[in-house]
C-alpha positions in Angstrom: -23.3 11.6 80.6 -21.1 9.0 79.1 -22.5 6.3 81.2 -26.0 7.3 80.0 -24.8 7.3 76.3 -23.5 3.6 77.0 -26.5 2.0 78.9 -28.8 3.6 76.1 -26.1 1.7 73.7 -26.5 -1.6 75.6 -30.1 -1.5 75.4 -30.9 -0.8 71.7 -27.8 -4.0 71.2 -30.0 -6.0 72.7 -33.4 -5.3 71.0 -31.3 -5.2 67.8 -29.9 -9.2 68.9 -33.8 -9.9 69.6 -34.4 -8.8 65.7 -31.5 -10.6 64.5 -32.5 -13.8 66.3 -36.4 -13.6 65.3 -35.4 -12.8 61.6 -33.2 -16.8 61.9 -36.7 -18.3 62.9 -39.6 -19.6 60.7 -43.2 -17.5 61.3 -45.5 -19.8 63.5 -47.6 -19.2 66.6 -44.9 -18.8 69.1 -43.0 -16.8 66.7 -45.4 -14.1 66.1 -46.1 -14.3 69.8 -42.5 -13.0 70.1 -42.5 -10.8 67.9 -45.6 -9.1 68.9 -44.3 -8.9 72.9 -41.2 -7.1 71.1 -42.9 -4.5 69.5 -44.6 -3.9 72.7 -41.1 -3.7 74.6 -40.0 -1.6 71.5 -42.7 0.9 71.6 -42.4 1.4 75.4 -39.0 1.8 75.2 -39.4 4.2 72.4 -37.5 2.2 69.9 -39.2 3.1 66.5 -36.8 2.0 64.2 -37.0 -1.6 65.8 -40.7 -1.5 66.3 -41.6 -1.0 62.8 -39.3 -4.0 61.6 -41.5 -5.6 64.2 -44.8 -4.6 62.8 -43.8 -5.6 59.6 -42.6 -8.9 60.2 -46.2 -9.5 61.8 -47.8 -8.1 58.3 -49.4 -5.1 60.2 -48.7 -2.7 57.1 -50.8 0.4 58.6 -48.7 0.6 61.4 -45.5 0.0 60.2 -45.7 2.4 57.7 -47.1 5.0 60.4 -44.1 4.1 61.9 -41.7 4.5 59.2 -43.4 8.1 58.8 -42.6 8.9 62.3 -39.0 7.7 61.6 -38.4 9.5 59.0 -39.9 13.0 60.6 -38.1 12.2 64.0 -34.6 12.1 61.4 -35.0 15.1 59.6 -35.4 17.0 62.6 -32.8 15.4 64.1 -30.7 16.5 60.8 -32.0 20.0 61.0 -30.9 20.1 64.6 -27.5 19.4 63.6 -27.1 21.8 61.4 -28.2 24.7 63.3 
């Protein structure tokens, strides 16, 4: 169980270095083409929180506030979980 908790650790690290690294670099054609294949990665690896920074980055409102939505829902239960 540990192990699982650590590998799942290690993978959201390095889409949150990818972030970090796009955010250092001016928008042009191969930078949206980046951060486009990232929110791709993101969402198949069911990283929300980093594929909505994604889709906002590219200027896709709509779905970045969907996805702040889903984010926000996916919290509070995660909160009322907790608490039970």
């Amino acid at each position: 169980m540990n192990w699982i908790r650590t590998k799942q650790s290690a993978f959201y690290s390095m889409f949150f270095r990818a972030v970090a690294f796009l955010e250092s670099l001016e928008m042009s054609l191969e930078t949206e083409a980046m951060w486009k294949t990232l929110s791709r990665l993101a969402l198949e690896a069911r990283q929300l929180h980093i594929a909505e920074r994604c889709f906002a980055a590219l200027g896709d409102v709509s779905k970045s506030k969907a996805l702040r939505q889903i984010n926000k829902i996916a919290e509070q239960s995660a909160e009322e979980m907790v608490s039970l």
